[in-house]
Residue, then its C-alpha position, 0 to 999 in steps of 0.5 A: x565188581x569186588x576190586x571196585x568195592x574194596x578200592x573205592x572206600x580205600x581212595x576215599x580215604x586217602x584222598x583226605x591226604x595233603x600232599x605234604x608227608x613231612x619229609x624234610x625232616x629227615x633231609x640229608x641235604x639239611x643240617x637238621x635232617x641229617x641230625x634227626x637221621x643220625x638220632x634215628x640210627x643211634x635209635x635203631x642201634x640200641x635197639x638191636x644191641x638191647x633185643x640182641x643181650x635181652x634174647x641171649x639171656x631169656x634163652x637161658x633163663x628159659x632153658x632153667x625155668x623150663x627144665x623144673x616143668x619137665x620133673x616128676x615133683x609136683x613142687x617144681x612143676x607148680x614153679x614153673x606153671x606159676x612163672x610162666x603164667x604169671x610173666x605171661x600175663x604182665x604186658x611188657x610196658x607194665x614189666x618195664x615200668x615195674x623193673x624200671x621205678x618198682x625194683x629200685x623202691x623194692x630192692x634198692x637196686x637202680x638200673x640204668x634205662x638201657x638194662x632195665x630194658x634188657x632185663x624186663x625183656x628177658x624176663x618177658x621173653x624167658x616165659x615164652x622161651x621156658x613153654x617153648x623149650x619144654x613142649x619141645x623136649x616133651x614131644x621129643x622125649x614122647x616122640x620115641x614111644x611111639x610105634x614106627x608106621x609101616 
């Protein structure tokens, strides 16, 4: 009776579907299909070329923000509380549209599309990396005070 329930409100409303899904855009056998499907592997490349650097420096940048967080002065841990707070809370559309059109207004350095990707990314991702590498570090370094059980 269950299956019945969930499948019921699931087939009524794919039954609203028409038969054609669009595919002949992306046909191998046509000369625009096979276009589009180049235009998509351009796309995924970039892709993953842009998460691949933007990863690589967010790891390092973590790495430098997290270490402040882990220091007995209070200065340098406000540092890190601070970065990581804010940066986490900006979506990354918005830290993209600031890195893209906001640091050339600001700074008078203009990047290109591609590493104003990279960079608004990283600087995403080196927050979450920064938590990330301290809670690790804190639980390792307070992991050997602890008693062995028996």
């Amino acid at each position: 009776m269950k299956k019945l329930l969930i499948l019921t409100p699931l087939i009524l409303l794919l039954s609203g579907c028409s038969g054609n899904w669009g595919w002949y855009v992306v046909d191998p056998t046509t000369s625009s299909g096979w276009s589009n499907l180049k235009f998509m592997a351009s796309g995924a490349y970039y892709t993953i070329v842009m998460s691949v650097t933007a990863i690589l420096i967010s790891v390092v940048v973590g790495l430098l923000v997290a270490l402040p967080g882990l220091s007995k002065k209070r200065g340098w841990r406000m540092f890190n509380r601070t970065y990581v707070e804010i940066v986490r809370a900006v979506p990354i559309l918005v830290l993209i549209l600031w890195v893209y059109y906001g640091l050339p207004a600001l700074s008078g350095i203009t990047l290109n599309v591609f590493w104003a990707g990279v960079l608004a990314l990283a600087l995403s991702d080196s927050a979450f990396q920064a938590e990330i590498f301290r809670a690790g570090i804190q639980s390792i370094a307070r992991g050997h005070n602890r008693p062995r059980p028996i």
